[in-house]
C-alpha positions in Angstrom: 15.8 147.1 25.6 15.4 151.0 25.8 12.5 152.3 24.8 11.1 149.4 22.2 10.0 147.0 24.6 9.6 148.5 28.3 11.5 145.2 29.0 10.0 143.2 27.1 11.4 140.8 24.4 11.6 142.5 21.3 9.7 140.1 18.6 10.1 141.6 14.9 7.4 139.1 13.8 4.5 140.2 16.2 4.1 143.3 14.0 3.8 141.0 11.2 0.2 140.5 9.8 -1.0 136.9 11.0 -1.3 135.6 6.7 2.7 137.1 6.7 3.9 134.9 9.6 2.1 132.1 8.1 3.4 132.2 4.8 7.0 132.8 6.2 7.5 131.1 9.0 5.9 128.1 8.2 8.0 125.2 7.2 7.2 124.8 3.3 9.8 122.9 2.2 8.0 118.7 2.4 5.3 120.5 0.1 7.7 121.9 -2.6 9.6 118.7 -2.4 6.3 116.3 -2.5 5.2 118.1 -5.9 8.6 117.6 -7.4 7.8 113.7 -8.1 3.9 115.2 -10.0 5.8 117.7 -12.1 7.7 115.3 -13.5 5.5 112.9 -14.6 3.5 115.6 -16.3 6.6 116.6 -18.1 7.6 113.3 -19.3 3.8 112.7 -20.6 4.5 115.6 -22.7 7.9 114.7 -24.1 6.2 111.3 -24.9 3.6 113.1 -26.6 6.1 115.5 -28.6 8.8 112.9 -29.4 6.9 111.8 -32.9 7.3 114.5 -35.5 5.4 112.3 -38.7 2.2 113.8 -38.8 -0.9 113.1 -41.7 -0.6 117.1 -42.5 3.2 117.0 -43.2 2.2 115.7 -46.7 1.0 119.5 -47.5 3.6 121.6 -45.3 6.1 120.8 -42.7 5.7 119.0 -39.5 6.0 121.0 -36.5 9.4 121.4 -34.5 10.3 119.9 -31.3 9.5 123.1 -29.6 6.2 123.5 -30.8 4.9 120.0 -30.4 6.4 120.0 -26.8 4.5 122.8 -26.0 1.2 121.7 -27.4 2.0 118.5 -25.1 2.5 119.9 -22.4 -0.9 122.1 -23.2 -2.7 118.4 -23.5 -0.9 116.9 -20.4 -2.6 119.7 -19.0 -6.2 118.5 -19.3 -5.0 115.5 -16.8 -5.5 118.4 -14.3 -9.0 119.4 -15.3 -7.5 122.1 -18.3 -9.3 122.3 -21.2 -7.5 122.1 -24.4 -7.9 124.8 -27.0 -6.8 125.1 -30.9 -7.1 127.8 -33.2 -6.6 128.6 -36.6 -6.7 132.3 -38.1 -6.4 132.2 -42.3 -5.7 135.8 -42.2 -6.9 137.6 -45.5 -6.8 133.9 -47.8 -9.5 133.5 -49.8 -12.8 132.4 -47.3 -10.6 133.8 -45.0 -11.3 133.4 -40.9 -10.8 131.5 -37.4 -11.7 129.4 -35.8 -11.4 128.1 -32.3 -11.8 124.0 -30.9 -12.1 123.6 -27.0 -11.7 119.8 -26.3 -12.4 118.7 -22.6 -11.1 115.2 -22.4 -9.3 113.9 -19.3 -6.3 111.5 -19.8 -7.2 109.3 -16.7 -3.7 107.3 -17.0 -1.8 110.6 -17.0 -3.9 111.6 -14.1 -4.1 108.5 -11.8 0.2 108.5 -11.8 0.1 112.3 -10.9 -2.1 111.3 -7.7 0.2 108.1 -7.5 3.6 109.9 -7.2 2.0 113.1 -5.3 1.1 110.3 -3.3 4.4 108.8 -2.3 6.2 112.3 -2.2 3.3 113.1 0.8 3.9 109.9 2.3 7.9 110.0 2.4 7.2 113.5 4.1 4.8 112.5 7.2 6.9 109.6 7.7 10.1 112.0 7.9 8.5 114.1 9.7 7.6 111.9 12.1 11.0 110.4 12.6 12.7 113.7 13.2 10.1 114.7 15.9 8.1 111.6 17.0 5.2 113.3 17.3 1.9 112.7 15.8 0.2 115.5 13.4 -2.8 117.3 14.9 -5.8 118.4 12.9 -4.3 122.1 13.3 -1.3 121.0 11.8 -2.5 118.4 9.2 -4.8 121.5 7.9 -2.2 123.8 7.9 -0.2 121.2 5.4 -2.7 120.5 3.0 -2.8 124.5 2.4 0.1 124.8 2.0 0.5 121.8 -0.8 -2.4 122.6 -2.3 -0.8 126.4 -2.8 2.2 124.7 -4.1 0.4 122.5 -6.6 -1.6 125.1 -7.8 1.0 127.4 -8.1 3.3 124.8 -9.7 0.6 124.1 -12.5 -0.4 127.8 -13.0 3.5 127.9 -14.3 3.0 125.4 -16.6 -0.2 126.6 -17.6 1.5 129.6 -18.6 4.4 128.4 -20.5 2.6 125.3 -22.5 1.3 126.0 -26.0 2.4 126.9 -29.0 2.1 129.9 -31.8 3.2 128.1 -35.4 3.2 129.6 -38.8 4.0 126.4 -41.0 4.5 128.6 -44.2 5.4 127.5 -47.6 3.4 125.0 -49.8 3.4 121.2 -51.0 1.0 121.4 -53.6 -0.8 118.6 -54.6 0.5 115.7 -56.9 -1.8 115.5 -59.8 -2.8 118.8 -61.7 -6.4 120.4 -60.8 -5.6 119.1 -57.0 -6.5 121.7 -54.4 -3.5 123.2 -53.0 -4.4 122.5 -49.4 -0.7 123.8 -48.6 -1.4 127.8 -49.6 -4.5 127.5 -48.1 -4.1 126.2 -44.7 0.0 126.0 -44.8 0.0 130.1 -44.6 -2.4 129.9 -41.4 -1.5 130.6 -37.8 -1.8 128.0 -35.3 -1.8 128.5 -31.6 -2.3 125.9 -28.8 -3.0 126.6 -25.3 -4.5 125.0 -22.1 -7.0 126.6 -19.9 -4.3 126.9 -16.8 -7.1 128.9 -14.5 -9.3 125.6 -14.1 -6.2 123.2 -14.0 -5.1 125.4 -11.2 -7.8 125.3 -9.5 -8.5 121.3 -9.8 -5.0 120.5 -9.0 -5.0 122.9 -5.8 -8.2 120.8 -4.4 -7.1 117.4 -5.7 -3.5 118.2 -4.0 -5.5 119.6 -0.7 -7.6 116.4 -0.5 -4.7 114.2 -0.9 -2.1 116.0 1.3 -5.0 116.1 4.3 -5.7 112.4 3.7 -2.3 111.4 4.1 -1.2 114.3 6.7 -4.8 113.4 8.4 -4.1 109.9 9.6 -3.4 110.1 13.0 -6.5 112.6 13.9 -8.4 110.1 11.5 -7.5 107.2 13.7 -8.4 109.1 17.1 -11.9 110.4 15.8 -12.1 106.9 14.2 -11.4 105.7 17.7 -13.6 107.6 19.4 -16.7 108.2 16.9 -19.0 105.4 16.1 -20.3 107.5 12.8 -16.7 107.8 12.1 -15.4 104.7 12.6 -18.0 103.6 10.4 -17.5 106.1 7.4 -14.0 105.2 7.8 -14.0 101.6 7.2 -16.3 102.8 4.2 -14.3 105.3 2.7 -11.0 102.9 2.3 -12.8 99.6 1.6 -14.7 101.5 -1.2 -11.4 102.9 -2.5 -9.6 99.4 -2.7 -12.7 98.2 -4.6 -12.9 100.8 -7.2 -9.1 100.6 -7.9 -9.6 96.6 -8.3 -12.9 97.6 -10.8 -10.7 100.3 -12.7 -7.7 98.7 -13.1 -9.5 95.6 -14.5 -11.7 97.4 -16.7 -8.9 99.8 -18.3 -6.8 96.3 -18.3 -10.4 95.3 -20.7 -10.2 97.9 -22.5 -6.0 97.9 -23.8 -6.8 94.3 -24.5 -9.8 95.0 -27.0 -7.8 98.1 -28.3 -4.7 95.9 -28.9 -6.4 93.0 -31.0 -8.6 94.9 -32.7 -6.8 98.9 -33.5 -4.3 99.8 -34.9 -0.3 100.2 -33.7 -0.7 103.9 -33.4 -4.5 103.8 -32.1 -2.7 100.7 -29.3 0.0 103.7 -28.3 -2.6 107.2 -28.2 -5.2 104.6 -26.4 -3.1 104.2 -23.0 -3.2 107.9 -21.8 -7.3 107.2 -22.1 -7.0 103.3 -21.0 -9.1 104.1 -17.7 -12.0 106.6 -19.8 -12.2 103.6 -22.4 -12.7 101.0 -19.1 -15.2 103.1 -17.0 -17.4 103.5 -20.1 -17.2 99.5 -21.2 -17.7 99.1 -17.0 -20.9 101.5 -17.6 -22.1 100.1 -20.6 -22.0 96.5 -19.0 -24.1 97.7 -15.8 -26.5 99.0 -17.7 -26.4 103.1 -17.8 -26.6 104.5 -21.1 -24.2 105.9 -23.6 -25.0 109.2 -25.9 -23.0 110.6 -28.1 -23.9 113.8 -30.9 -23.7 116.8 -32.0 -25.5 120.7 -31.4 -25.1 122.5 -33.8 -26.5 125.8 -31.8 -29.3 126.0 -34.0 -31.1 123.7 -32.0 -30.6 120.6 -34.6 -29.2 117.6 -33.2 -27.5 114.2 -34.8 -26.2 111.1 -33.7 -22.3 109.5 -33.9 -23.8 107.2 -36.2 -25.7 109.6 -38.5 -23.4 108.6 -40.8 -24.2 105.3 -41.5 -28.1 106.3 -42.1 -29.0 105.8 -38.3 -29.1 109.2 -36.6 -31.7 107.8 -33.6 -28.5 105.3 -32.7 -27.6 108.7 -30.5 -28.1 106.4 -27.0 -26.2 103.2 -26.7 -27.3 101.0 -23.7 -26.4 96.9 -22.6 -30.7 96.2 -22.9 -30.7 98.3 -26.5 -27.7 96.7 -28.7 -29.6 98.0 -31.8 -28.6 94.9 -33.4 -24.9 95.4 -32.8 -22.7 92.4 -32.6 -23.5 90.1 -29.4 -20.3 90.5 -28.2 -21.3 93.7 -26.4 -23.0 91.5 -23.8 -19.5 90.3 -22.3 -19.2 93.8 -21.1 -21.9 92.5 -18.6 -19.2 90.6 -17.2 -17.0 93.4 -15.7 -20.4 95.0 -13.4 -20.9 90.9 -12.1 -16.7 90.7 -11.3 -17.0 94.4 -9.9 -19.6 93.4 -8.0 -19.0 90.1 -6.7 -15.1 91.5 -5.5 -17.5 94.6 -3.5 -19.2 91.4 -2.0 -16.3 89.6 -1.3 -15.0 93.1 0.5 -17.7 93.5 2.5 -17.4 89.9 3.6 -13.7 89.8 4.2 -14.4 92.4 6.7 -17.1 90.5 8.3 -18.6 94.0 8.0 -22.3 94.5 9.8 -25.2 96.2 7.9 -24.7 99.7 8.7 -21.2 99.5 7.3 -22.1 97.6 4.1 -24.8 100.3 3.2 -22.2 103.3 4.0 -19.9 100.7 1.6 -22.3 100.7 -0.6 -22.9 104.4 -0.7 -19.8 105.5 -1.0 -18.8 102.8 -3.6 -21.4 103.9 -5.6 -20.6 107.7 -6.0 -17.5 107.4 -6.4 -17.7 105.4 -9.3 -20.3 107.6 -10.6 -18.1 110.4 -10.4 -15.2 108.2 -12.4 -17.5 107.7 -15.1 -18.9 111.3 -15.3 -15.3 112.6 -16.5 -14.7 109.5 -18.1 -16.2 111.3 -21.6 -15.4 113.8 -23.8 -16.7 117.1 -25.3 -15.7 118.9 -28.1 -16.8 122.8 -28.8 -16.0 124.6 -31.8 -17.0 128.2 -32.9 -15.7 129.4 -36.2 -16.3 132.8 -38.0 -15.9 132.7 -42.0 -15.5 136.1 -44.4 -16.5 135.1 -48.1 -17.5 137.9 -50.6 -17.6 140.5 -47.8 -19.7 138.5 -45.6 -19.3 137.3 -42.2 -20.9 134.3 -41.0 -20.6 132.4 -37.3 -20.8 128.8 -36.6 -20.5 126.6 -33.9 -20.6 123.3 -33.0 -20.8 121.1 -30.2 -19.9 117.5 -30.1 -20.6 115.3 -26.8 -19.8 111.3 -26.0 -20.4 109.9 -22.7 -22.4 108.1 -20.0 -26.0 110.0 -19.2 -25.6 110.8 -15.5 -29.2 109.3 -14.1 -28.6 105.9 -15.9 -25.0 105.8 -14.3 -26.2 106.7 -10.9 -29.0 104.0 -10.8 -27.1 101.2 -12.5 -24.1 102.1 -9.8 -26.0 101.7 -6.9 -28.1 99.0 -8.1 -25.0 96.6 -8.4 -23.6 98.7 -5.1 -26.7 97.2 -3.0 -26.3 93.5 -4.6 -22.5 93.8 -3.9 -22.0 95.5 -0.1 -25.9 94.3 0.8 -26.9 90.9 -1.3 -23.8 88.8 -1.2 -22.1 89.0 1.7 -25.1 87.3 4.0 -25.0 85.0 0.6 -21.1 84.4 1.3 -22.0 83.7 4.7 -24.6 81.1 4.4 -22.5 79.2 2.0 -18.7 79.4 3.9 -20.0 79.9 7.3 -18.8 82.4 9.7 -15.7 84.7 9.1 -13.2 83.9 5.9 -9.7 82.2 6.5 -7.0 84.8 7.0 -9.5 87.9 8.8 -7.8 88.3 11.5 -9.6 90.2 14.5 -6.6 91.4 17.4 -9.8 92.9 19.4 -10.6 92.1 22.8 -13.8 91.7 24.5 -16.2 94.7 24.5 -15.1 96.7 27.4 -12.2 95.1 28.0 -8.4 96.6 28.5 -6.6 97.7 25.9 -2.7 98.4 26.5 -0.4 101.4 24.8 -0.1 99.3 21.0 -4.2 99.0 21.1 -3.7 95.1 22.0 -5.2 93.0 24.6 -2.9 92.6 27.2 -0.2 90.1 26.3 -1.3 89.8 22.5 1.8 89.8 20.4 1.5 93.3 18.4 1.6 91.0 15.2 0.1 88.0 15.8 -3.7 87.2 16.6 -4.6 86.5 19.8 -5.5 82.4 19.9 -8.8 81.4 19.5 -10.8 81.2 22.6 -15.0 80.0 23.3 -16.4 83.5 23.0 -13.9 85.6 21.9 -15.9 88.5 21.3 -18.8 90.3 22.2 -21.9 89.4 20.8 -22.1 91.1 17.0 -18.5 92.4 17.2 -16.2 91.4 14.4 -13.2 92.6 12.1 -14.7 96.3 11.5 -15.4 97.0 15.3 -12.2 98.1 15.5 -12.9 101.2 14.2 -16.5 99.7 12.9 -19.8 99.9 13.6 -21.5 99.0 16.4 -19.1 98.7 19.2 -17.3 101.4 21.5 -13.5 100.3 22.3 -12.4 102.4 25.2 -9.1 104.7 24.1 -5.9 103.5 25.6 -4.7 105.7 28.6 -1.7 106.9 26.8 -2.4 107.7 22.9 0.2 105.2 21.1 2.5 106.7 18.2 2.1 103.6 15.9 -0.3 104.6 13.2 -0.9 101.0 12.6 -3.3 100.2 15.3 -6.3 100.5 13.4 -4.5 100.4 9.8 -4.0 96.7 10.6 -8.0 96.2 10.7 -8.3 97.6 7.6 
């Protein structure tokens, strides 16, 4: 065409810069639709959380509006994404006048495992739509360039909200109290400035990689299943990776199920209510205490000066709280042991189920093990304050730091203690006492070696039925997780089927 392309085809996008033509031509529309599902469930936890207006303060000056607690909701919804919480107060020029600023890093686990659950299904609806409208299976390239991109979206989508949530109040006016020579609380504190914000630069940040993990995982699944296929160390990881998960989402379930059930009979209505956006923090540390880590909780006051939760009851060396040392608290703490035995014997039972071999059940128990260690690391909560105080024309600083959680070492050790007796001890145990593989593992593999048609089947096996039973109908050693497992090398079909499900089934 003339002089712009020597007759060539003019393309406007090769002068483009290659992070331009990725950002624009790329189809970003399944990530912006996955996150839609996640926004909303972080919104409604905030109306939830803003909807009550009675408050113990409103006795001195007015609640809050609608506006204001919404904000500071959404500001504490935050923290599901890894945001730390902030309040401050300024008294301005009242008498002992100052501010004063409270930074509470506590993750609402509930509010958090149904943003993964519903970023979860949006991802999923995508690859299968995807995969209807073109019929062919993601590569690595592609499932990358996905999780990039929704992990830009999420990120993005939560830096918004980071931005908009909190809250500036100026309750004004005062109560007074009811009987003369009562401090009037209300012209003190109900003439302050409040303001409420979320750290939206880490929640950002967490969400992007939580989002990126997820989206890759789901996106992932077909170059999973070939380098599963293929791989021996991956096919092993693999069976590892998913069994693990099933079993912590059994342990977690169970123990925050514990947990609402103690909090029910014994709290309060309103404690019952505030209790289920923490129902999984409250079951990973009764799941902790019962295996045996240790629980400390206390204060720093900066100075180097250190107390206990329990100072207050005269026993400030109660700081560490551990199943072996109840301090002579109530014997019902032992029943906690109960939840690490059921954890455990359910990992057993896993590993069994899968007739897995012992280089799977040690990657089972690996993985099993940190994972849950890294559940019950942001399981606790930590509370810093700093406050600066002007009395008779001097200043003076304080700060304060107040901790309550599982001590990382003990939680490592007691997890992979009760990993080994679960993925290593019982299973062999199971075995000896059942004998051979359970009732319903079913094992569509043929012989090592042997032909494998386009649905990864033996020839003439129904694609959803087992094949029948036959006198050797495996290689020696080979069993439910050689399908992608262990110790065996299946031999790729000649032409790579579409159906995700060939391994999935396995699983």
């Amino acid at each position: 065409m003339g002089s712009w392309g020597a007759g060539l085809p003019y393309d406007p996008a090769a002068a483009q810069p290659a992070a331009l033509r990725w950002l624009t031509g790329e189809d970003w529309r399944p990530a912006l639709r996955a996150l839609i599902a996640p926004t909303v469930v972080l919104l409604l936890a905030a109306l939830i959380a803003a909807i009550p207006d009675d408050y113990g303060y409103s006795f001195y000056f007015e609640a809050p509006g609608f506006d204001d607690r919404f904000g500071s909701a959404l500001a504490m919804a935050l923290a599901a994404l890894g945001a730390p919480f902030r309040l401050g107060v300024d008294l301005g020029t009242l008498r002992g006048a100052g501010a004063s600023e409270t930074t509470v890093r506590l993750v609402p686990m509930t509010v958090t495992a149904a943003w993964l659950f519903a970023l979860w299904l949006g991802l999923r609806a995508g690859a299968r739509a995807r995969q209807a409208r073109t019929g062919e299976q993601q590569t690595r390239r592609q499932a990358v360039g996905e999780a990039l991109r929704t992990a830009l979206v999420a990120g993005g989508v939560t830096l918004l909200l980071g931005l908009v949530a909190g809250a500036e109040w100026h309750p004004g006016g005062s109560r007074g109290g009811d009987r003369p020579g009562d401090f009037d609380y209300g012209s003190l504190f109900g003439r302050a400035t409040y303001t409420t914000d979320a750290g939206w630069l880490q929640a950002a940040g967490w969400t992007a990689l939580l989002a990126g993990l997820l989206a890759l995982a789901v996106h992932g699944t077909d170059a999973l299943r070939w380098a599963a296929w293929r791989n021996r160390a991956v096919r092993g990881w693999a069976v590892a990776g998913l069994s693990a998960g099933r079993a912590l989402a059994f342990t977690v379930g169970l123990s925050a199920l514990t947990a609402f059930v103690l909090i029910a009979v014994q709290g309060e209505g309103w404690q019952t209510g505030v209790s289920v956006a923490f129902l999984p923090n409250a079951g990973l540390l009764l799941l902790g205490i019962g295996s045996g880590a240790t629980l400390r909780g206390g204060s720093d006051d900066g100075r180097g000066g250190s107390t206990g939760p329990w100072e207050a009851g005269g026993r400030a060396d109660d700081a560490d709280f551990s199943f072996f040392d109840l301090h002579g608290e109530s014997a019902d703490w032992r029943w906690t042991g109960l939840l690490a035995l059921v954890a455990a014997a359910y990992l057993g039972w896993t590993a069994y189920r899968r007739q897995l071999d012992a280089a799977d059940r040690l990657r089972l128990a690996a993985v099993h093990a940190v994972g849950l260690t890294l559940l019950m690391t942001v399981a606790g909560a930590l509370v810093s304050s700093g406050a600066t105080s002007t009395y008779s024309g001097r200043s003076r600083d304080l700060s304060q730091e107040y901790s309550a959680g599982l001590v990382f070492g003990t939680v490592l050790a007691a997890n992979a203690i009760w990993a080994a007796v679960g993925a290593l001890a019982l299973p062999p145990l199971l075995t000896a006492v059942r004998g051979g593989a359970p009732d319903g593992a079913v094992a569509a593999v043929p012989r090592q070696g042997g032909p494998l048609d386009a649905a990864g089947l033996a020839p003439g096996a129904a694609p959803d039925s087992a094949p029948a039973p036959a006198a050797e109908p495996f290689a020696p050693g080979l069993g439910v997780s050689e399908v992608i497992g262990s110790h065996s090398d299946p031999i790729p079909p000649a032409d790579p089927p579409a159906d995700p499900s060939v391994w999935r089934k396995h699983l």
